[in-house]
C-alpha positions in Angstrom: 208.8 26.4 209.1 209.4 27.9 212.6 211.9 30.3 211.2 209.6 31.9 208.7 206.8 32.5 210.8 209.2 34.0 213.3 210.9 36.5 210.5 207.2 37.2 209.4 206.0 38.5 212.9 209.7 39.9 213.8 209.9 42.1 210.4 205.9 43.3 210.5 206.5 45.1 213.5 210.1 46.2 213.4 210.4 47.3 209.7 210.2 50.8 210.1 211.1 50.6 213.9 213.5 53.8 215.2 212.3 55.6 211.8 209.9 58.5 213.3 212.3 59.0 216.3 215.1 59.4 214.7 216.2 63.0 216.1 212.9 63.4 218.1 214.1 62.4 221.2 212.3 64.1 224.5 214.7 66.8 226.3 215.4 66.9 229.8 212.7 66.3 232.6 210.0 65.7 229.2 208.3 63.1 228.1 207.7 61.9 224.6 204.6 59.9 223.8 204.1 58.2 220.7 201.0 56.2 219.6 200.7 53.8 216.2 198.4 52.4 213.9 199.5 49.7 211.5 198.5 47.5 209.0 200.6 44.5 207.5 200.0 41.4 204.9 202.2 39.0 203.5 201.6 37.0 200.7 203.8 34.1 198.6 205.0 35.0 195.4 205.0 31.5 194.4 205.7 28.4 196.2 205.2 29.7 199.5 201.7 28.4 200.9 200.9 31.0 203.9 199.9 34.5 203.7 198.2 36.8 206.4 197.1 40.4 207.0 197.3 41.8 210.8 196.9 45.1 212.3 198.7 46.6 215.5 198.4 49.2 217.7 201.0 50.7 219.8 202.4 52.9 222.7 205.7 54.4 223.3 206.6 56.6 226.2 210.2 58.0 226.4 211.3 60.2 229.5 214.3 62.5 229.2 216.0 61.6 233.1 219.0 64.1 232.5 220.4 65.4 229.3 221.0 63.0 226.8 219.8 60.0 228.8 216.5 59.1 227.8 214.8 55.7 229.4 211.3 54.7 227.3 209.2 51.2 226.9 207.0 50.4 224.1 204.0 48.2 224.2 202.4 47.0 220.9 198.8 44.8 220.2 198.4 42.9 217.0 196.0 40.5 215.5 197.3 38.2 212.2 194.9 36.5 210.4 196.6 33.4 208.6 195.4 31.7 205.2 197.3 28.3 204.8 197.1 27.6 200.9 197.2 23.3 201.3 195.1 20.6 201.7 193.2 20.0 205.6 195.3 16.3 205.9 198.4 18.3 204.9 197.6 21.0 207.5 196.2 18.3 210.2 200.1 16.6 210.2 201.7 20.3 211.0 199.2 20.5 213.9 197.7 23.8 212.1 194.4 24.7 210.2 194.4 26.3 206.9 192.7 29.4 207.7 193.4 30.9 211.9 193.9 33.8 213.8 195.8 35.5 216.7 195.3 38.1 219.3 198.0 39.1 221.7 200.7 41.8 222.6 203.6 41.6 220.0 205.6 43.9 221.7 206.5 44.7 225.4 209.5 46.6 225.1 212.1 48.4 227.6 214.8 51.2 226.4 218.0 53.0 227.2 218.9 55.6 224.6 222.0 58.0 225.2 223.3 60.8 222.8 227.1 60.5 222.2 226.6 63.8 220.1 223.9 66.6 219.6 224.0 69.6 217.3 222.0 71.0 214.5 224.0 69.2 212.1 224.7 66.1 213.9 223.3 63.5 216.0 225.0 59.6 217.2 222.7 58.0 219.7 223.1 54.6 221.7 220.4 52.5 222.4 219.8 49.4 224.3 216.8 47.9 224.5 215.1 44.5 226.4 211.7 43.0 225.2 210.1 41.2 227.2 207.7 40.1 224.6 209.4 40.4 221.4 206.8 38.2 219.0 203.3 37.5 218.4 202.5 33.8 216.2 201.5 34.1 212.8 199.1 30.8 213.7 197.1 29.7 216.4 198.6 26.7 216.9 202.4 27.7 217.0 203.7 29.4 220.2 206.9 31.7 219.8 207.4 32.8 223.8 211.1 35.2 222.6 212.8 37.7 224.2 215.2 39.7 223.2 218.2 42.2 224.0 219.4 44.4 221.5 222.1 47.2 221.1 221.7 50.1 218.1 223.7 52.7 217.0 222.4 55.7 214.7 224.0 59.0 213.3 222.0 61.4 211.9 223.6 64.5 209.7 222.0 67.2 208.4 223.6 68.4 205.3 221.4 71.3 204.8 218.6 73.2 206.3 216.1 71.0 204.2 217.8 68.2 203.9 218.8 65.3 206.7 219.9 61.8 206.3 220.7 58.6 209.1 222.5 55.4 209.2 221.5 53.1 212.0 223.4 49.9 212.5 222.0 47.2 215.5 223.1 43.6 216.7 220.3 41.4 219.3 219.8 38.4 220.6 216.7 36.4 220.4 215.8 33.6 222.8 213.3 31.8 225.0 211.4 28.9 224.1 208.9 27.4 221.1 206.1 25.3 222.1 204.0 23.6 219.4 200.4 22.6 220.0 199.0 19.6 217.8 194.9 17.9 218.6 195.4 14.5 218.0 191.9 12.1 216.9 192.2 8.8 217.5 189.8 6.0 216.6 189.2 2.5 218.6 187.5 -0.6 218.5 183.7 0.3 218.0 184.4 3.2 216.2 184.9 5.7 219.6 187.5 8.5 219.0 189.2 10.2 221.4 191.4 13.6 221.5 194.8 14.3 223.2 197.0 17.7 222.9 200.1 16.9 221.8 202.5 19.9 223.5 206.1 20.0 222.4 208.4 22.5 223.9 212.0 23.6 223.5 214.4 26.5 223.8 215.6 28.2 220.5 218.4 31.3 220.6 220.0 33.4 217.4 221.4 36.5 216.5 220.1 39.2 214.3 221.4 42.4 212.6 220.2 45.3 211.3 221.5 48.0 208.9 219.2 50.7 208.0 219.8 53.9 206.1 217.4 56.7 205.0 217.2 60.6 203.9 214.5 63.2 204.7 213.7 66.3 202.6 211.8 69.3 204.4 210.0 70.7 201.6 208.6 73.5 204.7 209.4 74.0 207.9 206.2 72.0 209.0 206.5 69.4 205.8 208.9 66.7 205.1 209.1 63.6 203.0 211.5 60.9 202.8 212.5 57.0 202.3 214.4 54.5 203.7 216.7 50.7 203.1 216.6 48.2 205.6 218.6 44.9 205.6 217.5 42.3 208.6 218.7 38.9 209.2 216.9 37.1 211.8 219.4 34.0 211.6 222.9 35.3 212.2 225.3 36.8 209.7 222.5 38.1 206.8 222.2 34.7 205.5 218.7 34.9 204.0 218.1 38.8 205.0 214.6 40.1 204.5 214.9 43.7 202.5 212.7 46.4 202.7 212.0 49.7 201.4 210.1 52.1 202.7 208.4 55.9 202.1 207.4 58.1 204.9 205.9 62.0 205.0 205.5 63.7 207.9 204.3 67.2 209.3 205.0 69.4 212.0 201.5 70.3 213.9 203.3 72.2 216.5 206.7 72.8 217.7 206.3 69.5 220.2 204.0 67.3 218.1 204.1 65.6 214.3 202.4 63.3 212.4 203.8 60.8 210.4 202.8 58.5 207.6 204.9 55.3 206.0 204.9 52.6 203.9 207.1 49.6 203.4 207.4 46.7 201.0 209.5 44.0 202.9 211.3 40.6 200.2 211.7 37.5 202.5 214.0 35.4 200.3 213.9 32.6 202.4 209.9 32.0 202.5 209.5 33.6 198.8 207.1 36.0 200.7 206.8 39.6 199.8 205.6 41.9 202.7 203.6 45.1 202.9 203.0 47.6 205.9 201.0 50.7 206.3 201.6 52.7 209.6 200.2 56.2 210.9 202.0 57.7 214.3 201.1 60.6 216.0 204.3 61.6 218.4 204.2 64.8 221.4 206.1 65.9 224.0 204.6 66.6 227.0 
């Protein structure tokens, strides 16, 4: 149960991650700010008794410190509203109600990106990145405190004028430490009850990969559509991978800011789950 809820709030945030950067990066002594809207919901296709809808809202600031080293952090709110589809005794023995919600930062994020290569055809960046909070939980009463450090790689070629296309590859590490939260009633002689939190703690670590691939067409200069793949596995070695798919659009407003549009469908084999984000970002350089 812990690793679904986990792949749930990992995926709804990081689905489309690196996709409206990709070849956007701020130049030297400039800073690039980008701000998000999103909204996600997951839902069981069939034996899969949670679902939940959340929306997030986000903050990235990148600062070119010389030429092709850029530094940046990335702080993210979300709030998940879970539906548990079984019975309250059921719920009561997981410590968890069928219907709660969550408020909370999902993201606090610090970056290193540096450009191996830059030219109108071709881009490979480097990017390192350290979150200090790297998950929000699903439910109230489940406590995911992760961090994680993670290295990605992308190349970007443009084959045309109009058309571009990227391949980004990444490998992290997720730890820190899980602490469940259970109110337990008890009844005595007389018929008093009583209540006592039941706290159980531990620390939890895995690996995750990435592989991510996607093409954009610029139908003007100002105007460009495009889509993207996405493989993640949350559990080491892609052995139940969440998959998503993705469309995006996107238009120039001025030579330093864009506006960009995307939507994802995300397949969690493991949970049965299938996933849906809407996003809106707005990205300048000052």
């Amino acid at each position: 149960m812990k690793n679904v809820f986990l792949m749930m709030t990992l995926v709804s945030g990081l689905a489309l991650a690196n996709i409206s950067s990709v070849s956007y990066l701020p130049s030297e002594k400039k800073v690039s700010m980008e701000t998000s809207l999103g909204f996600g919901d997951l839902s069981p296709r069939s034996s899969s008794s949670y679902s939940s809808s959340s929306y997030s809202l986000g903050l990235d600031l990148a600062y070119g410190v010389m030429k092709n080293h850029t530094v940046g952090g990335t702080i993210a709110y979300r709030s998940t509203d879970t539906t548990v589809s079984i019975d309250n005794s059921s719920a009561s023995s997981f410590g968890i109600s069928p219907d709660s919600s969550d408020d909370g930062f999902s993201n606090i994020d610090l970056s290193w990106n540096y450009r191996f290569l830059s030219s109108f055809s071709r881009q490979l960046d480097f990017k390192t990145n350290f979150s200090i909070v790297s998950d929000s939980p699903t439910m109230s009463a489940i406590n995911n405190d992760m961090k994680n450090i993670g290295f990605n790689s992308t190349y970007t070629a443009r084959f045309s004028e109009n058309f571009e296309g990227f391949v980004n590859a990444g490998v992290g590490y997720y730890f820190g430490g899980d602490k469940f939260v259970s109110d337990v009633t008890t009844t005595g002689f007389g018929g008093s009850t009583s209540t006592n939190t039941l706290e159980v703690g531990g620390a939890d670590g895995f690996i995750s990969e990435r592989i991510r691939g996607g093409a954009r067409f610029h139908a003007t200069s100002q105007f460009f559509v495009g889509g993207n793949m996405n493989l993640d596995s949350y559990q080491g070695f892609f052995s139940d991978p969440v998959f998503t798919l993705g469309i995006n659009s996107g238009y120039k407003i001025n030579p330093t800011s864009r506006v960009m549009a995307m939507a994802s469908r995300s397949s969690f084999s493991d949970s049965d789950t299938v996933g849906w984000n809407l996003d809106l970002n707005y990205n300048m350089e000052i």
